[in-house]
ZADRENFI-784813 format. One record per residue (C-alpha): residue number from 1; residue in three letters; x, y, z. Coordinates in pm, 1 decimal, decimal comma. Each point is the difference from the previous one (the first is absolute). Layout:
N
<rec NUM; ALA; <X; Y; Z>>;
...
This chain:
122
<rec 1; UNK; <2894,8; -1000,5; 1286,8>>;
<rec 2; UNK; <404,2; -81,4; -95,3>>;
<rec 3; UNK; <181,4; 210,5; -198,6>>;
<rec 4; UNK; <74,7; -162,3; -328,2>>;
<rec 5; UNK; <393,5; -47,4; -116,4>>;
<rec 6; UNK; <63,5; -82,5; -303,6>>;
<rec 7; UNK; <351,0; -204,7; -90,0>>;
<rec 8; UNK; <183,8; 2,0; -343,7>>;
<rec 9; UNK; <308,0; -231,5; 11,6>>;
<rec 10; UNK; <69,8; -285,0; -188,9>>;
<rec 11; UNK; <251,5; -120,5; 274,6>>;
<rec 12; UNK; <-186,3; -316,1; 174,5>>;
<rec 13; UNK; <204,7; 67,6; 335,4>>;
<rec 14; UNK; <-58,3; 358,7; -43,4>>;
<rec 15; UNK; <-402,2; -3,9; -39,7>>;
<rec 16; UNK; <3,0; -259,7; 326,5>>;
<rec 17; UNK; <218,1; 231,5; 217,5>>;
<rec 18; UNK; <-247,8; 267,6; -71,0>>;
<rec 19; UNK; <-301,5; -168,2; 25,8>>;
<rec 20; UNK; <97,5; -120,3; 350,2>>;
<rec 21; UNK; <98,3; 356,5; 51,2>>;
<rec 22; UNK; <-320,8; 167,6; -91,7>>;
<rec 23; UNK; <-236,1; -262,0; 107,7>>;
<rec 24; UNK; <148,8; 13,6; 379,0>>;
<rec 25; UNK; <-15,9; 371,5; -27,8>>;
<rec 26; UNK; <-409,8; -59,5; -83,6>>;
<rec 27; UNK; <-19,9; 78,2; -334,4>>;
<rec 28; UNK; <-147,4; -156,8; -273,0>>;
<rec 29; UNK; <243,2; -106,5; -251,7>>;
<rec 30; UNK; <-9,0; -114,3; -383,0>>;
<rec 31; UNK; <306,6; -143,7; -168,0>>;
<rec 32; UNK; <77,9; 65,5; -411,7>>;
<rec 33; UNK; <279,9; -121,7; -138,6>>;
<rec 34; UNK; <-33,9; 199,3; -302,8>>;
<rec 35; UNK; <-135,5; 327,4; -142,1>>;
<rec 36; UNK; <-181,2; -182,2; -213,0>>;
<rec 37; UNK; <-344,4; -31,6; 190,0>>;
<rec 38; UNK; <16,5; 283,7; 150,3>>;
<rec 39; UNK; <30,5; 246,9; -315,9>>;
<rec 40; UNK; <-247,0; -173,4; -207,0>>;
<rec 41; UNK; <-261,3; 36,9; 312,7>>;
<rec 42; UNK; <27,9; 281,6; 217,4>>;
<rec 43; UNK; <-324,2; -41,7; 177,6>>;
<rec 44; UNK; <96,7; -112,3; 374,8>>;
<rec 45; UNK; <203,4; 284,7; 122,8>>;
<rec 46; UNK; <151,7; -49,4; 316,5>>;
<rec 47; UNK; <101,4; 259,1; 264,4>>;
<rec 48; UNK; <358,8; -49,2; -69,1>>;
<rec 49; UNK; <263,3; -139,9; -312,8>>;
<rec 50; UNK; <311,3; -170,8; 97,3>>;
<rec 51; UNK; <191,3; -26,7; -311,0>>;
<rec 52; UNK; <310,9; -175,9; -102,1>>;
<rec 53; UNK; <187,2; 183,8; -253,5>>;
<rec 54; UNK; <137,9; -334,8; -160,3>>;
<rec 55; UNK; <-318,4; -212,2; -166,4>>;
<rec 56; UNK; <-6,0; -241,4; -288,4>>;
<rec 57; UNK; <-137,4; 179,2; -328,9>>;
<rec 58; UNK; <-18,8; 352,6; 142,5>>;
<rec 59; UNK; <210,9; 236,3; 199,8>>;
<rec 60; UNK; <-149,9; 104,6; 312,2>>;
<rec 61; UNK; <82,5; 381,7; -37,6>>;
<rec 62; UNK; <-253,6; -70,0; -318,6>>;
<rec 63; UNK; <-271,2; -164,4; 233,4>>;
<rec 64; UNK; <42,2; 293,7; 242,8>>;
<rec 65; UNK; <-56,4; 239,6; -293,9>>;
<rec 66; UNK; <-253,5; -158,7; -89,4>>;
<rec 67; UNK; <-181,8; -44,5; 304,6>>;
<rec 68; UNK; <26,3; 355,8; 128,7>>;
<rec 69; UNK; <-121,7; 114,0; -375,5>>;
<rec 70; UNK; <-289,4; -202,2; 4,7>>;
<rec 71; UNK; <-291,7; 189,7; 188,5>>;
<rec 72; UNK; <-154,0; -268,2; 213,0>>;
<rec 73; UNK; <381,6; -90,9; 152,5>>;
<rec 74; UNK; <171,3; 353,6; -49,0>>;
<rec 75; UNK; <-101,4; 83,8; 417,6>>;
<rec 76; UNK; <135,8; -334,3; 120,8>>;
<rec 77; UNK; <354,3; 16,2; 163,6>>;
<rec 78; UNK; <265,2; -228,3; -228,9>>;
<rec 79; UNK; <333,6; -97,2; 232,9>>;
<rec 80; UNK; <235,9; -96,7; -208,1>>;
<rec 81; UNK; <235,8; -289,2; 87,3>>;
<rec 82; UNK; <367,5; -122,4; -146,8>>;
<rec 83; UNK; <364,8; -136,0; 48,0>>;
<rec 84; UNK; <148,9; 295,0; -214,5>>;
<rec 85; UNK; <13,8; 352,4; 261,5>>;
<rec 86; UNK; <43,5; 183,9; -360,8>>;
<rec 87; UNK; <-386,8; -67,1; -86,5>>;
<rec 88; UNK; <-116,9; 281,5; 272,4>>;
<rec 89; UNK; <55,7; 278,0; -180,1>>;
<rec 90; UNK; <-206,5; -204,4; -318,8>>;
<rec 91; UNK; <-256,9; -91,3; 228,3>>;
<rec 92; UNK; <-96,9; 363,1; 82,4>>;
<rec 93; UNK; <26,6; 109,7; -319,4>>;
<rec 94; UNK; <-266,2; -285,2; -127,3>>;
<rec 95; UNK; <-198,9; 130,6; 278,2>>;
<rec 96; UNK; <20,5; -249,3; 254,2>>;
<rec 97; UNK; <-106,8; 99,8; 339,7>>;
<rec 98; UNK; <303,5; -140,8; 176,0>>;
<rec 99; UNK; <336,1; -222,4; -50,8>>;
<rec 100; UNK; <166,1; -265,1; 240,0>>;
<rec 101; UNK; <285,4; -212,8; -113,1>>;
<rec 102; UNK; <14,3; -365,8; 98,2>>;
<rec 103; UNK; <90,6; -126,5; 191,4>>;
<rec 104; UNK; <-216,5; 202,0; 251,0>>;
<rec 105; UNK; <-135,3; -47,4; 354,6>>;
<rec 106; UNK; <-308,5; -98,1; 59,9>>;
<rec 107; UNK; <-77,5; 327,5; 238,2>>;
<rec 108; UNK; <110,6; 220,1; -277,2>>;
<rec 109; UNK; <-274,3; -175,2; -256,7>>;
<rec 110; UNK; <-251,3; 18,0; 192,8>>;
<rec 111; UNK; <110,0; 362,1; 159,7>>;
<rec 112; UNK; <-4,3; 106,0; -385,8>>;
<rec 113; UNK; <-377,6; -167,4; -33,1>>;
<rec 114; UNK; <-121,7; 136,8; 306,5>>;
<rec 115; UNK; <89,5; 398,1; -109,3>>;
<rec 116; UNK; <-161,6; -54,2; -300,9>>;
<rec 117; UNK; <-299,4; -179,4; 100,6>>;
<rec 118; UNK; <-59,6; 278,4; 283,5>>;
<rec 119; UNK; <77,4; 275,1; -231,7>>;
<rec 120; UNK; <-290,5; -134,6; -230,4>>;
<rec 121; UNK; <-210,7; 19,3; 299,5>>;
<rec 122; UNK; <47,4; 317,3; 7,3>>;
C-alpha cells in the first residue's frame, strides 16, 4: 500500500513540482490549495503533512497547530515549507515536525519524508 502525502500550497507550480516529486518517489499524493477542506474534515489522515506556511485565509503555523492538536492528526509528521529561513524557529514552536526553506532539493524533501515515515514505522 503507498504512503499517503498530503500537500498544502496554494502555489500552482509549487503543488505540480511536488506532485511529480512524490508520485515518482511512489507515494500517493493529494493536493489542497487551502486549509479550508482540510480543517473542516479531518477524517482521511495521511502518513505525512507537507505544509506551506503561506495559504490564503489561514496561516500555516495555525493549520500545523491545529493539526497536531486535533487527536486523529496529532501522530502524523507536519514538514513545514517556506521562502522566509526566519519561520524555523516558528515552525517548531507550532509543533511542526520539521522545516525546509524553498527553494529545496528534491533529495532533501523526500530525505525529510522518508525519516519520518520510517520513524512512524517504528
Amino acid at each position: 500500500m503507498l504512503k499517503k502525502v498530503l500537500v498544502i500550497d496554494d502555489d500552482p507550480a509549487i503543488q505540480d513540482t511536488l506532485r511529480l516529486i512524490f508520485e515518482r518517489a511512489g507515494y500517493d499524493v493529494t493536493i489542497l490549495s487551502s486549509a479550508g477542506a482540510l480543517i473542516s474534515d479531518v477524517a482521511d489522515i495521511p502518513d505525512i503533512y507537507v505544509l506551506d506556511k503561506q495559504l490564503p485565509g489561514i496561516d500555516g503555523l495555525d493549520v500545523c497547530r491545529f493539526l497536531k492538536g486535533h487527536w486523529r492528526s496529532a501522530h502524523v509528521p507536519v514538514i513545514m515549507v517556506s521562502a522566509s529561513p526566519h519561520i524555523a524557529r516558528l515552525a517548531k514552536e507550532a509543533c511542526a515536525d520539521d522545516f525546509l526553506e524553498k527553494p529545496f532539493k528534491r533529495r532533501d524533501l523526500l530525505g525529510m519524508v522518508e525519516k519520518y515515515l520510517s520513524l512512524n514505522e517504528g
